[in-house]
C-alpha positions as a Markdown table, in Angstrom:
| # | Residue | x | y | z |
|---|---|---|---|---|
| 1 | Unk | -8.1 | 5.4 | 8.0 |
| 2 | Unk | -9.4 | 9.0 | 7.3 |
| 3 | Unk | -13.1 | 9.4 | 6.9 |
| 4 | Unk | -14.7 | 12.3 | 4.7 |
| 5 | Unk | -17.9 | 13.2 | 5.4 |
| 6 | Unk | -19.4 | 14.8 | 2.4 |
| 7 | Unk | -22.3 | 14.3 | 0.4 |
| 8 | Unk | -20.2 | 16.4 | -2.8 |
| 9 | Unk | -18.8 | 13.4 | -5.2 |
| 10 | Unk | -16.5 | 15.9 | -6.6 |
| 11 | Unk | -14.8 | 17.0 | -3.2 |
| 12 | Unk | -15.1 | 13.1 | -2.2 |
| 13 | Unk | -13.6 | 11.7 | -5.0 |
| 14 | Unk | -10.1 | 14.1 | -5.0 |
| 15 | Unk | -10.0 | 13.9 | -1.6 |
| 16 | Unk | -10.0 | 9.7 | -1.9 |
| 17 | Unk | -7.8 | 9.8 | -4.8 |
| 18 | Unk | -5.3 | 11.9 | -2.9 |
| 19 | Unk | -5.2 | 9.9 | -0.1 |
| 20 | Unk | -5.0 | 6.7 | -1.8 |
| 21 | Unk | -2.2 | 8.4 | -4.0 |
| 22 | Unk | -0.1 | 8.3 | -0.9 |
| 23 | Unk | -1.0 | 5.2 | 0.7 |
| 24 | Unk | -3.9 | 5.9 | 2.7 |
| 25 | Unk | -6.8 | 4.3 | 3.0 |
| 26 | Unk | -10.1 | 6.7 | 3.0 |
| 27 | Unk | -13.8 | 6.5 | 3.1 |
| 28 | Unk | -16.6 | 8.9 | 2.3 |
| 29 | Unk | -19.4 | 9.2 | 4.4 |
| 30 | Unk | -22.3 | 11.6 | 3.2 |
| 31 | Unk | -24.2 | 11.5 | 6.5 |
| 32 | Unk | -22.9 | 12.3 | 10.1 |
| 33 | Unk | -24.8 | 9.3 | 11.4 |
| 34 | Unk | -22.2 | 6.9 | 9.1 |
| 35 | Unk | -19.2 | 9.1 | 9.9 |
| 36 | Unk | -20.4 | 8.4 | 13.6 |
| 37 | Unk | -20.8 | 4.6 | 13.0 |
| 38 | Unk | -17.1 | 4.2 | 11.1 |
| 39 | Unk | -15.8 | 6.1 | 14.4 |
| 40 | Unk | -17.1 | 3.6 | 16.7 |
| 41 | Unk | -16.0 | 0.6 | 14.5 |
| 42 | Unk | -12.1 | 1.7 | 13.7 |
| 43 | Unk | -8.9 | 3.4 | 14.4 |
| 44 | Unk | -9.3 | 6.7 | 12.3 |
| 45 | Unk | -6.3 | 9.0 | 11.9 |
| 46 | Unk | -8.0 | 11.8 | 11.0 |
| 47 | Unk | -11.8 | 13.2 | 10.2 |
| 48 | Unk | -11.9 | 15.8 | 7.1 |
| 49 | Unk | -15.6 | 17.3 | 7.2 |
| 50 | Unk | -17.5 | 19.8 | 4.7 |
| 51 | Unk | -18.8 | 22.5 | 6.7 |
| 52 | Unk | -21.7 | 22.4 | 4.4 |
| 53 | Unk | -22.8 | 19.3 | 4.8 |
| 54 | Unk | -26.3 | 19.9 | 6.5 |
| 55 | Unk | -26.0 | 16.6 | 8.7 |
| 56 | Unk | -22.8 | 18.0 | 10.7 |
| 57 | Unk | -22.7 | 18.2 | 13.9 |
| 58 | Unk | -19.5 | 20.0 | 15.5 |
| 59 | Unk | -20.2 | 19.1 | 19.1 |
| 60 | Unk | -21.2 | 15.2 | 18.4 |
| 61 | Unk | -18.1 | 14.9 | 16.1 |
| 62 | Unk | -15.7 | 16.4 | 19.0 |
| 63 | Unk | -17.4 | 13.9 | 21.3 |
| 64 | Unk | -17.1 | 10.9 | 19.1 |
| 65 | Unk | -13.6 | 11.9 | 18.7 |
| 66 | Unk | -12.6 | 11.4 | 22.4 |
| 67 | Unk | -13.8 | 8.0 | 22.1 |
| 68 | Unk | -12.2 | 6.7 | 19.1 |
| 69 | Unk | -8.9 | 5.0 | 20.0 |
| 70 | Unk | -6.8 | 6.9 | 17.3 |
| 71 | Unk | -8.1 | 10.7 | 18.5 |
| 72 | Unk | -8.5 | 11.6 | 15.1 |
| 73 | Unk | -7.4 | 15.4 | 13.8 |
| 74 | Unk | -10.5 | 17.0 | 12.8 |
| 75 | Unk | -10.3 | 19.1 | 9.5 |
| 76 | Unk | -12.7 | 21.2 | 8.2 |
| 77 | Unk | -13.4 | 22.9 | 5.1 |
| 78 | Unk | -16.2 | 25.2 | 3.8 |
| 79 | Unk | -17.1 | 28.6 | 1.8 |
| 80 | Unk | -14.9 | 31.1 | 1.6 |
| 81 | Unk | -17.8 | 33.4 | 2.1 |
| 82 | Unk | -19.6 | 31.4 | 4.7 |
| 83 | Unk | -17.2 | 32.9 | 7.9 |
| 84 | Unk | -19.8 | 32.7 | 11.2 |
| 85 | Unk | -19.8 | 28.7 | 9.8 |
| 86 | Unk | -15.8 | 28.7 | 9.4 |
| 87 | Unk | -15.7 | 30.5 | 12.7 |
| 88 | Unk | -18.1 | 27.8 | 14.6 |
| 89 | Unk | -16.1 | 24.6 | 12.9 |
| 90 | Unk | -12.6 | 27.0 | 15.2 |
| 91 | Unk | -14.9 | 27.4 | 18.5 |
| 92 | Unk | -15.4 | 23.7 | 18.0 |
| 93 | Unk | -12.0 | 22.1 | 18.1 |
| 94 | Unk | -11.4 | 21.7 | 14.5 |
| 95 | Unk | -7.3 | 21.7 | 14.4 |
| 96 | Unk | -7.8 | 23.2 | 10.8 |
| 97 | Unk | -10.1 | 25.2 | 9.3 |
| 98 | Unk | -9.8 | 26.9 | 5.9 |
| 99 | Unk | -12.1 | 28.0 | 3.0 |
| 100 | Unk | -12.3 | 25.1 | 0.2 |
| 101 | Unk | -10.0 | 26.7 | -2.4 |
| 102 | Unk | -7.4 | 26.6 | -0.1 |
| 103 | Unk | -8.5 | 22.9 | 1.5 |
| 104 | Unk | -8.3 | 22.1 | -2.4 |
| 105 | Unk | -5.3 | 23.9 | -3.4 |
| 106 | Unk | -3.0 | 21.9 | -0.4 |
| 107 | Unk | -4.1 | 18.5 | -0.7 |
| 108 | Unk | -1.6 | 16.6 | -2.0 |
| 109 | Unk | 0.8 | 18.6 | 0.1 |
| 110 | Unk | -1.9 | 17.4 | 3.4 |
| 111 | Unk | -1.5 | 13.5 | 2.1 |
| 112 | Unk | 2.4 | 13.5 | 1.6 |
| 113 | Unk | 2.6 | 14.8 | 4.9 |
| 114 | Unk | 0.4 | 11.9 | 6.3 |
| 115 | Unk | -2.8 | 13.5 | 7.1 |
């Protein structure tokens, strides 16, 4: 399972198409309160956020994370232009962090590979 939280239906939907192009099963979830409650209720693989959603929360994710059974990667994404945020989503444990063209430009090479 990889869970997507974004509120963007344009980022969700080529991020879920992608996945599901390769076999994997993904969810959006547009607030960090549902991306919390899918984290409690099932394995996830991996957790892919948007740095701009405004419900994030770095800290509460990286906790969440240590409890889920499957230690999902945390992968996060945001504006180019937007660095001190980029720089916070490092600080905070995220495995990757890049600016969205470049989250963008790699995903079907990130699926194939099984993240």
């Amino acid at each position: 399972m990889i869970l997507l939280l974004s509120d963007d239906l344009l980022d969700a939907s080529k991020t879920i198409a992608a996945a599901r192009a390769h076999g994997h099963t993904a969810l959006q979830c547009r607030t960090m309160a549902v991306l919390l409650e899918q984290l409690a209720r099932q394995r996830v693989a991996s957790v892919i956020v948007d740095l701009q959603n405004t419900t994030l929360d770095l800290i509460g994710l990286r906790q969440a994370r240590e409890t889920n059974e499957g230690k999902p990667s945390i992968i996060a994404y945001g504006s180019h232009v937007d660095a001190g945020r980029l720089k916070e989503a490092r600080e905070a444990g995220c495995e990757e962090v890049m600016p969205r063209s470049k989250y963008f430009e790699g995903l079907e090479k990130r699926f194939e590979r099984g993240t």
